[in-house]
NUTOR-161306 format. One line per 2 residues: number of its first residue (from 0); for each residue x, y, z of N, C-alpha, C. Coordinates in steps of 0.05 Angstrom, whole numbers, always signed. Layout:
BEGIN
NUM> X Y Z X Y Z X Y Z; ...
END
This chain:
BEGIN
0> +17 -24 +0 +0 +0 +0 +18 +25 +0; +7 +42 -19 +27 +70 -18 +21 +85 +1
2> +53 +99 +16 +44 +123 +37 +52 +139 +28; +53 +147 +0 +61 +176 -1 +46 +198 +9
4> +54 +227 +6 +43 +250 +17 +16 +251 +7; +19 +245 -15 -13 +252 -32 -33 +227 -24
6> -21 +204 -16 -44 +188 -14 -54 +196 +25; -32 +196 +36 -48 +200 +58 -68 +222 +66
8> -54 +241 +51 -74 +271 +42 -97 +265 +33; -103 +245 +8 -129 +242 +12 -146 +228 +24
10> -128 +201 +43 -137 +183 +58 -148 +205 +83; -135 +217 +87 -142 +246 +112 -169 +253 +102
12> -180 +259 +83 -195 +286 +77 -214 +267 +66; -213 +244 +64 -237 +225 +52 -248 +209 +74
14> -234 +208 +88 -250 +195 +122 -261 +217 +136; -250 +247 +130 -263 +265 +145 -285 +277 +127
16> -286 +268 +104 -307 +276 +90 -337 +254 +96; -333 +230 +108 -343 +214 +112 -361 +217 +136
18> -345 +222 +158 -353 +216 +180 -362 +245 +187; -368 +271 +178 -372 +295 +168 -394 +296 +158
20> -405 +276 +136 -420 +291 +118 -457 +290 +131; -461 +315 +114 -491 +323 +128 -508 +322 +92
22> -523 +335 +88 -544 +336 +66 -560 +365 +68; -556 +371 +35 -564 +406 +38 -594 +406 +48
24> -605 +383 +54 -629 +391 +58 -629 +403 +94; -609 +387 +117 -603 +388 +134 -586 +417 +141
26> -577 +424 +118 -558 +446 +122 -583 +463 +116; -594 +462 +108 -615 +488 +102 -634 +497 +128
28> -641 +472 +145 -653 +476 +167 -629 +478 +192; -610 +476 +183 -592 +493 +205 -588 +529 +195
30> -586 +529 +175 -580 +559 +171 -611 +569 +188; -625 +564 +178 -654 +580 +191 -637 +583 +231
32> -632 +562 +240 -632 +548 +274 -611 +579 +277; -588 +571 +266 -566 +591 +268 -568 +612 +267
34> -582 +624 +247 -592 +664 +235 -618 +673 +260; -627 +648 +268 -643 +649 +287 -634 +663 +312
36> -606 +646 +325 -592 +649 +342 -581 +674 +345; -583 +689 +323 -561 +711 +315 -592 +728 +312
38> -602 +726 +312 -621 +754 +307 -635 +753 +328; -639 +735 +348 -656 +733 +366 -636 +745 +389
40> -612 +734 +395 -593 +735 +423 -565 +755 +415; -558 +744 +394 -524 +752 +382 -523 +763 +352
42> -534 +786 +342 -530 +797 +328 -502 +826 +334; -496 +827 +312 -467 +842 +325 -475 +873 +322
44> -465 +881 +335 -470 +916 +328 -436 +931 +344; -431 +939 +314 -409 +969 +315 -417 +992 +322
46> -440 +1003 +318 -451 +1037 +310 -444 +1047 +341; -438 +1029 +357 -424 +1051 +376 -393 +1056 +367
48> -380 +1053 +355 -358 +1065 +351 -350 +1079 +338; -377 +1092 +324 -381 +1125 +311 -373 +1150 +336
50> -377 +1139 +364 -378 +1159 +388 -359 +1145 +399; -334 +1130 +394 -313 +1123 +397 -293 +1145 +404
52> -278 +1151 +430 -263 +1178 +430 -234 +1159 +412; -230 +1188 +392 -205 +1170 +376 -183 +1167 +391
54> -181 +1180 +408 -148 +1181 +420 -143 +1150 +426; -169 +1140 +435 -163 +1112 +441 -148 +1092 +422
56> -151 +1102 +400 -149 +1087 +369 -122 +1070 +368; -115 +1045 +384 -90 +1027 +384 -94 +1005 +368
58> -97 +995 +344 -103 +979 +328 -77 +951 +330; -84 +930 +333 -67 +908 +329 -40 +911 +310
60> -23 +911 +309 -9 +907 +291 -18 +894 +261; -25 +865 +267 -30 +848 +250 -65 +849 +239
62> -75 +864 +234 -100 +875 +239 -106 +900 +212; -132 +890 +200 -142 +912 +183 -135 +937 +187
64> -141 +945 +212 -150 +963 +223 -121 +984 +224; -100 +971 +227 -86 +985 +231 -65 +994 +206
66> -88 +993 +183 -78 +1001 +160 -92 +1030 +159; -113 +1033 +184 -119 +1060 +182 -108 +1080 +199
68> -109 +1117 +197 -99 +1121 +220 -114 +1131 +250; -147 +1125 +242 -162 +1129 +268 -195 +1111 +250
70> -206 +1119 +278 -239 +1106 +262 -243 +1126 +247; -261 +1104 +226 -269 +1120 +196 -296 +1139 +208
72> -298 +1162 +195 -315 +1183 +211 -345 +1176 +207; -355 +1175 +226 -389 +1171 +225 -398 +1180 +198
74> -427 +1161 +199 -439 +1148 +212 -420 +1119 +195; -397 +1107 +195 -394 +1089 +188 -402 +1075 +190
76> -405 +1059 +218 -408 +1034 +240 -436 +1034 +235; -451 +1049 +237 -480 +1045 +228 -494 +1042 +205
78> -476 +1050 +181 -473 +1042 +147 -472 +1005 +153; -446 +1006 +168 -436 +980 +175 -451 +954 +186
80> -471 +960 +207 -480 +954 +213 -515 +942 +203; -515 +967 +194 -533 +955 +173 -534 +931 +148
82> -524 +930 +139 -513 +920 +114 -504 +892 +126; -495 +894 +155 -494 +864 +168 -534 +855 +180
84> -536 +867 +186 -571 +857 +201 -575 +847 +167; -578 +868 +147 -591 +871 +131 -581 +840 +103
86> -551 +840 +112 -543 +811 +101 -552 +781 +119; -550 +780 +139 -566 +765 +161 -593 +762 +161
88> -613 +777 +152 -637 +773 +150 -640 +755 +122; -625 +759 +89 -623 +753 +70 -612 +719 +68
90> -588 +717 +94 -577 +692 +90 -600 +675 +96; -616 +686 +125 -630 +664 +141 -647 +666 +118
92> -670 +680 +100 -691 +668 +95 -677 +654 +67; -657 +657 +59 -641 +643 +41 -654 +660 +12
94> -638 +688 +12 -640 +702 -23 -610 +704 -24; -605 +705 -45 -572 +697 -53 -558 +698 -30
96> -559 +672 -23 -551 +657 +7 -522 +662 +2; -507 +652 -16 -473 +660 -16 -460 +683 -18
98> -472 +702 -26 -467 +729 -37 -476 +740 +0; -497 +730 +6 -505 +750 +36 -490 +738 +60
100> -478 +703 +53 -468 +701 +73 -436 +713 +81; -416 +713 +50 -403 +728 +47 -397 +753 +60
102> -424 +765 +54 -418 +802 +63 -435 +798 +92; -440 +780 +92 -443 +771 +128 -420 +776 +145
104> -396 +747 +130 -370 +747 +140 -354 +777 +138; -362 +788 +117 -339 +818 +107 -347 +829 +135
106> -373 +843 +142 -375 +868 +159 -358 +849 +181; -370 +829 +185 -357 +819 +221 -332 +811 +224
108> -309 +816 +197 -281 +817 +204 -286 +849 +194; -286 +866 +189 -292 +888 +191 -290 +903 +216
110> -315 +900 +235 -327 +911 +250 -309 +902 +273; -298 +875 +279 -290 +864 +299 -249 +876 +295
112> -249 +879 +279 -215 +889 +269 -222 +916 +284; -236 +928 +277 -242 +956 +292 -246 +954 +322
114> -266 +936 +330 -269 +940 +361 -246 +926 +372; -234 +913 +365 -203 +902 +382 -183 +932 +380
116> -187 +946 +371 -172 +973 +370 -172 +978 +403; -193 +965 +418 -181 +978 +452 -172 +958 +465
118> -168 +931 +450 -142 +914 +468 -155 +891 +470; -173 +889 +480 -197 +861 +482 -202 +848 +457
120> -184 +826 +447 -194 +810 +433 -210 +791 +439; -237 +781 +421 -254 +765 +435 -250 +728 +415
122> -259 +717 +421 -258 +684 +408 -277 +685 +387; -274 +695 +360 -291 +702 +339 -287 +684 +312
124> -265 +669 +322 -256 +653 +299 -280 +626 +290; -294 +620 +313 -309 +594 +305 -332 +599 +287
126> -348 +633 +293 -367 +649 +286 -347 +657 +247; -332 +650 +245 -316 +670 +220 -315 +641 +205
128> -306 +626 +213 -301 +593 +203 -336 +587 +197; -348 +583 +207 -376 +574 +199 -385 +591 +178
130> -383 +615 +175 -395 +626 +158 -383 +623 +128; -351 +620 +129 -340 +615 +113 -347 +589 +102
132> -346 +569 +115 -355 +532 +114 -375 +536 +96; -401 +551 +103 -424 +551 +104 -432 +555 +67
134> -403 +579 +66 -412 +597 +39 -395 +572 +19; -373 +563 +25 -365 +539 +10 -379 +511 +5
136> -401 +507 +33 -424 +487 +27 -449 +490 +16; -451 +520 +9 -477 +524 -9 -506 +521 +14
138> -504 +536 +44 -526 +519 +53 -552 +532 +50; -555 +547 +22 -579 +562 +13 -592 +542 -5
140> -582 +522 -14 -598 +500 -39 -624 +493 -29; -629 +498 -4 -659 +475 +5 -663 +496 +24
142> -689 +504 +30 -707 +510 +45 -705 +539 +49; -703 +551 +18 -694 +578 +23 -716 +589 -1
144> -706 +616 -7 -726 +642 -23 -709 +628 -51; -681 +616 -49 -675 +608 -72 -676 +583 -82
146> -680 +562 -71 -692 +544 -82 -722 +544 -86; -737 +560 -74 -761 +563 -87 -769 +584 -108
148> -751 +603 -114 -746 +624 -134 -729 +623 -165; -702 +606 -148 -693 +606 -159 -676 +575 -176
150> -695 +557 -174 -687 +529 -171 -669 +524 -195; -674 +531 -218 -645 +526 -231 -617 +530 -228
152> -617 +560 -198 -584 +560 -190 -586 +541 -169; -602 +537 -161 -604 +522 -134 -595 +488 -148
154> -603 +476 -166 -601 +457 -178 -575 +456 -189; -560 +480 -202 -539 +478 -216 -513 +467 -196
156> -520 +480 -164 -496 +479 -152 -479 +451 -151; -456 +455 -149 -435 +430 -145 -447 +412 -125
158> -456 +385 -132 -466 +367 -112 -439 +363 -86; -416 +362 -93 -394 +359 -70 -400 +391 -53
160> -408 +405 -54 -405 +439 -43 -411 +425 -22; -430 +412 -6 -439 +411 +18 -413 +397 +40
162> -405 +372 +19 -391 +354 +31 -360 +372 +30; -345 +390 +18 -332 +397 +26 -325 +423 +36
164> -349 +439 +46 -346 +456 +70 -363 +438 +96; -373 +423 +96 -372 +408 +130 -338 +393 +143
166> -329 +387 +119 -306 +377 +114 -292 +390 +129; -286 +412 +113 -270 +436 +129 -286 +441 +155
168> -306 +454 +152 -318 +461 +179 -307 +444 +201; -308 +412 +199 -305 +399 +226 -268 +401 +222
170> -255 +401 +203 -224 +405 +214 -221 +425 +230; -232 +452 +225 -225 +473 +240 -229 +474 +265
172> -265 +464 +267 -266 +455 +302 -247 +443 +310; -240 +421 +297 -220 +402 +314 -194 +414 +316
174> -184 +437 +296 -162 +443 +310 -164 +470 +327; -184 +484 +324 -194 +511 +343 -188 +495 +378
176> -203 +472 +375 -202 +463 +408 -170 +445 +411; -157 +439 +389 -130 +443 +407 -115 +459 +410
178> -115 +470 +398 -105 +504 +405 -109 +505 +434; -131 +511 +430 -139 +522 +459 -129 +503 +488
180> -132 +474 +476 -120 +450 +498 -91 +450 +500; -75 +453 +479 -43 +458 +486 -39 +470 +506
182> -50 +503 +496 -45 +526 +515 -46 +517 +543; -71 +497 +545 -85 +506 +580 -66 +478 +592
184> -62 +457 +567 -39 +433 +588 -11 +445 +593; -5 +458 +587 +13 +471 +582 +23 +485 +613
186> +5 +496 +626 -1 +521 +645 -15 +500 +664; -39 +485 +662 -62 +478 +678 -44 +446 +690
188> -37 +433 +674 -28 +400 +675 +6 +410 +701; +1 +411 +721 +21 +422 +731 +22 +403 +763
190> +1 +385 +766 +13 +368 +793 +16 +388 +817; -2 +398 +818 +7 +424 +841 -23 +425 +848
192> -30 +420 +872 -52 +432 +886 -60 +465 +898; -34 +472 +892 -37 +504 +906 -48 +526 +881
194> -50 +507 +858 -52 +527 +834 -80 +518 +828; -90 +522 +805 -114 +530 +787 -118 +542 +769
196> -122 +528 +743 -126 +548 +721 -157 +543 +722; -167 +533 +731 -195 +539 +730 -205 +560 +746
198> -192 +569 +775 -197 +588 +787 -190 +613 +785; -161 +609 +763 -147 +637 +758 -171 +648 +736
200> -190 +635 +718 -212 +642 +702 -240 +648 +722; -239 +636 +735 -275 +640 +753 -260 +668 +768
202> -242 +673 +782 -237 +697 +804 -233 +714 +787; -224 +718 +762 -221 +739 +740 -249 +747 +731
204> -264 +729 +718 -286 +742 +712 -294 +746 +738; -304 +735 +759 -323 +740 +783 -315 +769 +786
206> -291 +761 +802 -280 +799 +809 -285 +829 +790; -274 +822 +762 -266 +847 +749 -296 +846 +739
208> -311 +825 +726 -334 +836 +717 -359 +822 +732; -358 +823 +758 -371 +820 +770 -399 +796 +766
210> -390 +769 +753 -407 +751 +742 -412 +733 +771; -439 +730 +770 -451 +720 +800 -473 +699 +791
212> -482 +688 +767 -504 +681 +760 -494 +648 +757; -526 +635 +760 -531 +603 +755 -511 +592 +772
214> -496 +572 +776 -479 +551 +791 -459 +573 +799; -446 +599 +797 -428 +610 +797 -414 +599 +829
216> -434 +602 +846 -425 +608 +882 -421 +580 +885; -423 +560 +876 -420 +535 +880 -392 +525 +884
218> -374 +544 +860 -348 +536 +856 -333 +537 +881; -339 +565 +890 -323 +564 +916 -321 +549 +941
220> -337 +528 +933 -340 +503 +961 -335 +484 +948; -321 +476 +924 -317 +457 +908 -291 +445 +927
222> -282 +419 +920 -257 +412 +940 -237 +413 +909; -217 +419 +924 -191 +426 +909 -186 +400 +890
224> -179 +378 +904 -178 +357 +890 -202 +354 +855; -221 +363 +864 -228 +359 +838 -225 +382 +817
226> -230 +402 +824 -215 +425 +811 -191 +423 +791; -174 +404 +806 -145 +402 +799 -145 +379 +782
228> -174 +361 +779 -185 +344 +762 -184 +351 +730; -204 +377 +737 -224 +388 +714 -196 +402 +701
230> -172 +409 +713 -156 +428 +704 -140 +402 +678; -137 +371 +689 -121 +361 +671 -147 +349 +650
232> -165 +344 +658 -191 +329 +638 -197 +352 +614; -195 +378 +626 -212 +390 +603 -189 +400 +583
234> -168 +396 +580 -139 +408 +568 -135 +379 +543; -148 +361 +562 -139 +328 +550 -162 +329 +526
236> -185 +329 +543 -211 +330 +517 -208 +346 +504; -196 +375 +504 -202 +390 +479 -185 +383 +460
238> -157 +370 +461 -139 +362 +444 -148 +332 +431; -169 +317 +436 -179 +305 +423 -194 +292 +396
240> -205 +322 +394 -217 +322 +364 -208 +308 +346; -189 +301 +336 -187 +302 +316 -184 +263 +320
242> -178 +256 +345 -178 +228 +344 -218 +221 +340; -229 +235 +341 -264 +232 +341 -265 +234 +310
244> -258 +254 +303 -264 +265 +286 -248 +243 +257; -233 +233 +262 -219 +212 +245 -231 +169 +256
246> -246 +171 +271 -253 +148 +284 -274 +136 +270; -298 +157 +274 -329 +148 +258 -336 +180 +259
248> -361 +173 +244 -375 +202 +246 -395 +200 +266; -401 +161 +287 -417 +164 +311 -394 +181 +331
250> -375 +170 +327 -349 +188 +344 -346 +205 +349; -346 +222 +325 -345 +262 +324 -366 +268 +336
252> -395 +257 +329 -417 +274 +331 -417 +280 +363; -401 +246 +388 -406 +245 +400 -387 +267 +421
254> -367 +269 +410 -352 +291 +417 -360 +316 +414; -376 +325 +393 -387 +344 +392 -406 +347 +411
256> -421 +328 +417 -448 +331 +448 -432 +349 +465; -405 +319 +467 -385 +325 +491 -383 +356 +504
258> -372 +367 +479 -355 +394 +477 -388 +408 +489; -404 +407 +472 -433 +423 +481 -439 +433 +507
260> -434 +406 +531 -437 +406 +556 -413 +413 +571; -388 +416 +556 -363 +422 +560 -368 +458 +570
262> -386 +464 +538 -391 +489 +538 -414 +503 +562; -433 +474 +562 -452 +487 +584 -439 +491 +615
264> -416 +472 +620 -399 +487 +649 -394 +499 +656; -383 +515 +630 -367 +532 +626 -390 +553 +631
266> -419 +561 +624 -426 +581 +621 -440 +582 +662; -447 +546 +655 -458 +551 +695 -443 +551 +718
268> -413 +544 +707 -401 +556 +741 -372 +590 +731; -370 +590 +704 -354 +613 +703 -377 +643 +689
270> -396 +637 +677 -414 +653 +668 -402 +649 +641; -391 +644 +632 -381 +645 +597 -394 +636 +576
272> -407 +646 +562 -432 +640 +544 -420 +638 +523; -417 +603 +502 -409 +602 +481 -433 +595 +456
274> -447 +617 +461 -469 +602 +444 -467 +596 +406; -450 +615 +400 -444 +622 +376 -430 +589 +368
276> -409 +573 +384 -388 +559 +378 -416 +536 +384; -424 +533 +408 -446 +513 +400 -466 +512 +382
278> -478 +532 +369 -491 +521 +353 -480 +518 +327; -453 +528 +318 -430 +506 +298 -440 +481 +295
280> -435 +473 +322 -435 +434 +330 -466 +435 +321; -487 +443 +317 -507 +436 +306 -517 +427 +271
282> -476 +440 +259 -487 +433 +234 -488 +404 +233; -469 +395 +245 -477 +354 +243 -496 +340 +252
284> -516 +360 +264 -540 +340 +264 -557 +334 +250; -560 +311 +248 -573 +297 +232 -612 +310 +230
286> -625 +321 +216 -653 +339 +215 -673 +318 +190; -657 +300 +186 -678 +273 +165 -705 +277 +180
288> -697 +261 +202 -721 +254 +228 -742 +283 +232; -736 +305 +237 -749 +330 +234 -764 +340 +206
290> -749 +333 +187 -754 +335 +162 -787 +324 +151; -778 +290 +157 -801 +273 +148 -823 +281 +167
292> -820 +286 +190 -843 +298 +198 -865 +316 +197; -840 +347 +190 -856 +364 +184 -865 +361 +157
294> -856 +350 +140 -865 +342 +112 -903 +322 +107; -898 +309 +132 -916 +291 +139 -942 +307 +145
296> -936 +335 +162 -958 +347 +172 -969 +369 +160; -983 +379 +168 -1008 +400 +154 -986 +430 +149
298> -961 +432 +166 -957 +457 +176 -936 +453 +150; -923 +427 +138 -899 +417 +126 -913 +420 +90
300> -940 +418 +86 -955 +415 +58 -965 +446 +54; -954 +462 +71 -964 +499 +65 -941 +510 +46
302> -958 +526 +33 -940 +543 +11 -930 +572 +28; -942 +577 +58 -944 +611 +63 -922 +608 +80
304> -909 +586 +85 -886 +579 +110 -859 +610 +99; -860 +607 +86 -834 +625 +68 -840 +647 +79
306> -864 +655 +62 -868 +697 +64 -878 +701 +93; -883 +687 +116 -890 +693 +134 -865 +697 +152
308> -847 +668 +159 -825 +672 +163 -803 +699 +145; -811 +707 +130 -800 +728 +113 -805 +752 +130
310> -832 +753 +127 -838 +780 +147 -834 +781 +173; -834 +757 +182 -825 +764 +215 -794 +772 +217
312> -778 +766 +199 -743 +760 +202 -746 +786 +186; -765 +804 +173 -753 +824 +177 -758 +852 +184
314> -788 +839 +197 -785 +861 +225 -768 +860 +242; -761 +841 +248 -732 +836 +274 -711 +856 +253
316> -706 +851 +227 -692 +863 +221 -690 +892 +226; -719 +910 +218 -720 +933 +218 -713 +946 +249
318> -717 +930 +263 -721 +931 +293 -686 +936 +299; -680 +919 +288 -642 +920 +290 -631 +943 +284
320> -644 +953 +257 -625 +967 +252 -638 +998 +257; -655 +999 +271 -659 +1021 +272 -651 +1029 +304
322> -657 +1000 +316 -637 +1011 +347 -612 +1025 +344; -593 +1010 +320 -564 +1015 +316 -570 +1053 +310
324> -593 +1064 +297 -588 +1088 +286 -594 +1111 +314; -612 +1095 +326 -619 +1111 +349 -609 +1112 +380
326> -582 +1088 +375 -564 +1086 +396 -564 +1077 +416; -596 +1054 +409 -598 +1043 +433 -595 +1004 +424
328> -571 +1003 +410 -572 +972 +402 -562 +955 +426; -565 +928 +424 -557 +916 +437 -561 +878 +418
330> -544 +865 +423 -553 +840 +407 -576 +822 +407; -587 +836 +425 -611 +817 +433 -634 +835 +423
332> -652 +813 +416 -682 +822 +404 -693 +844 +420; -712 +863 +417 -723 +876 +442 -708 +898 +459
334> -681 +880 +474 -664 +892 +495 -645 +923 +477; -644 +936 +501 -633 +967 +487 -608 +975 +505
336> -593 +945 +517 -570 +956 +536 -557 +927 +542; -534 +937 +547 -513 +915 +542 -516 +897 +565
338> -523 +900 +586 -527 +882 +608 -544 +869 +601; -570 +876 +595 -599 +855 +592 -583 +849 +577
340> -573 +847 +550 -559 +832 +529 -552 +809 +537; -517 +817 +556 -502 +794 +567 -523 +774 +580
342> -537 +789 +601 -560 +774 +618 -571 +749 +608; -585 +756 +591 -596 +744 +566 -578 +723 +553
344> -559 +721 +544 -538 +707 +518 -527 +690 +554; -530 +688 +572 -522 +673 +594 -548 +654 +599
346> -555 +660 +606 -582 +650 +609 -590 +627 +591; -591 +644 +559 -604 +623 +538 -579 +603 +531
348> -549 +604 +542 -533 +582 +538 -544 +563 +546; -557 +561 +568 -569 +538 +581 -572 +516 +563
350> -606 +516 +551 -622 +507 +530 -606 +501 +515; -591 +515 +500 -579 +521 +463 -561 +487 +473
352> -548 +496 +499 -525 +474 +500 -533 +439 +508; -563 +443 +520 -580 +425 +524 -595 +410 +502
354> -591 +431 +478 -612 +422 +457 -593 +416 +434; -565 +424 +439 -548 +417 +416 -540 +391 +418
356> -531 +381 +457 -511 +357 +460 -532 +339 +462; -563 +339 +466 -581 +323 +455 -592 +317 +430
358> -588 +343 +414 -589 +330 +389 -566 +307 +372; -541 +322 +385 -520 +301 +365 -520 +276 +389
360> -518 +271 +394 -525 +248 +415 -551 +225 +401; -575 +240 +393 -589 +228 +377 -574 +224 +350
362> -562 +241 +337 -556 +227 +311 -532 +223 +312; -516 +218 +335 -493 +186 +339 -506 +166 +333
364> -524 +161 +348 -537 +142 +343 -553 +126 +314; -562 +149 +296 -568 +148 +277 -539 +141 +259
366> -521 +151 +259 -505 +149 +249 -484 +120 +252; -488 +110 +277 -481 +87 +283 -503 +69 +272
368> -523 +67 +275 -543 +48 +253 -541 +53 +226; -534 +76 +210 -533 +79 +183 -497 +61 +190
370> -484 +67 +196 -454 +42 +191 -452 +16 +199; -471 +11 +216 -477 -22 +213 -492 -35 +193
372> -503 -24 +180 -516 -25 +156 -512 -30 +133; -479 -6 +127 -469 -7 +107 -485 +20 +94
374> -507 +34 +94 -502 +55 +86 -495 +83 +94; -491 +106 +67 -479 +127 +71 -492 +147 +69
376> -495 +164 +84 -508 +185 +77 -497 +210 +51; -518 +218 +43 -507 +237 +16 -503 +261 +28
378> -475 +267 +13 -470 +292 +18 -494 +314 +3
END
């Protein structure tokens, strides 16, 4: 058997294409779940940094931003901002789904190159990767304004598009979380009871930003010994991926639950809300089972499902962007201030991370009966 570079390269990328692959019909009812997530809790807004004092203006080195020599003068961020709600409303009900998800991705490396100008970089890469995955998997072909508008582009697309942005999508997860696991074995894996990298994170947020909510008060009566547990377990599991992710696709999915509940700890004893990175892990679930149902029922045989969902996604829209003009945005539906926001995006981790690591959990399982079987699911 040959091992050259090229064969194992594609022996790599054909088992992860395998144990990866979803169906645009599945991808289409995740884009709705996702644009959902983002217009309801986590939509992004710049337009405060039209009232940005410039002096502040320290741009990254390695960074857009610091190709300029201050913020661009109002009303940019609110030009900016718009044009993101207004691409976000377009992706979710699916009108030139690649073109909107694109200038989805543009504003939010945009907008975010600018707000790191005061030092705080935030974890935006998983949110930048999906959208990218997303626009390389075509997930506008099914259950959008363009396959019902426009079914000959929708038909034309590359039947592999789906299978090789999930492809990618799950490499990146799997190497985003060892990144992150090197770092923390690195620092955390230390045989020392007097230390804590789990505590040097809970007393940081607790103290400086004052996070008190769900399991938070618990930690501090936790016994050391297990602490000093969670410090070598959770460094070990995140560097895992890719052994899941190369095993089966019941494997990954199940890793993916994993990470879910990994994420829900994280939000009930430190406050850290990863909702954006969990519902990623929702592109692999399997939505057949959801599918045949609603197809089955009265609500699944309506022609008005489209323009109604149309109009609600974009009053939320109008709603967005007119907070952004009148200065009272915030990412959340309704809310007009950054605390109900956070409040909120803490809170609804709960559910998202309850409803993600039970869904792929269910289609492990599916997935493990489709390979005893012998069959494959279509990309």
């Amino acid at each position: 058997m040959s091992s050259s570079p090229d064969t194992i390269f594609e022996r790599f990328w054909a088992r992860v294409a395998r144990n990866s692959a979803t169906t645009s019909a599945a991808l289409g009812v995740f884009r709705w779940l996702y644009c959902l997530n983002l217009l309801l809790l986590d939509a992004s807004s710049y337009s405060w940094l039209d009232d940005a004092p410039r002096a502040l203006y320290a741009p990254p080195v390695l960074s857009l931003a610091y190709l300029f020599p201050s913020f661009p003068p109002a009303p940019f961020f609110k030009v900016l901002d718009t044009v993101g709600v207004l691409a976000l409303c377009f992706t979710m009900v699916g009108y030139r789904t690649r073109i909107a998800t694109v200038a989805l991705l543009a504003v939010e490396i945009v907008g975010t190159n600018f707000k790191y100008c005061f030092g705080k970089i935030d974890h935006n890469g998983v949110e930048f990767a999906l959208l990218l995955c997303m626009a390389v998997a075509d997930w506008g072909r099914c259950h959008s304004a363009d396959a019902r508008f426009r079914p000959g582009a929708a038909a034309g697309a590359n039947p592999l598009a789906a299978a090789r942005g999930m492809s990618l999508l799950a490499v990146l997860l799997a190497f985003g979380m060892v990144t992150a696991g090197i770092e923390k074995a690195y620092v955390w894996i230390d045989f020392d009871l007097r230390t804590s990298g789990f505590l040097a994170w809970y007393y940081g947020v607790r103290i400086t930003q004052g996070r008190a909510l769900l399991l938070s008060d618990w930690v501090q009566h936790a016994p050391l010994p297990l602490l000093e547990l969670g410090d070598y377990l959770a460094p070990l599991f995140e560097c895992s991926g890719f052994v899941a992710l190369l095993t089966s696709a019941r494997a990954f999915r199940i890793w993916l639950a994993t990470s879910a509940l990994f994420h829900l700890s994280n939000v009930l004893f430190l406050n850290i809300p990863f909702n954006s990175q969990t519902f990623a892990y929702m592109a692999f679930v399997d939505y057949d089972t959801l599918l045949e149902k609603l197809r089955a029922s009265r609500l699944g045989r309506g022609r008005w499902q489209l323009a109604v969902a149309s109009v609600l996604v974009g009053l939320a829209g109008i709603w967005h962007i007119a907070a952004r003009w009148t200065g009272n945005s915030s990412g959340t539906l309704l809310a007009t201030d950054a605390a109900t926001w956070y409040t909120v995006r803490i809170v609804a981790a709960v559910p998202i991370a309850v409803l993600a690591a039970t869904a792929l959990v269910l289609s492990s399982l599916r997935a493990g009966a489709a390979a005893a079987t012998g069959t494959v699911q279509a990309p």
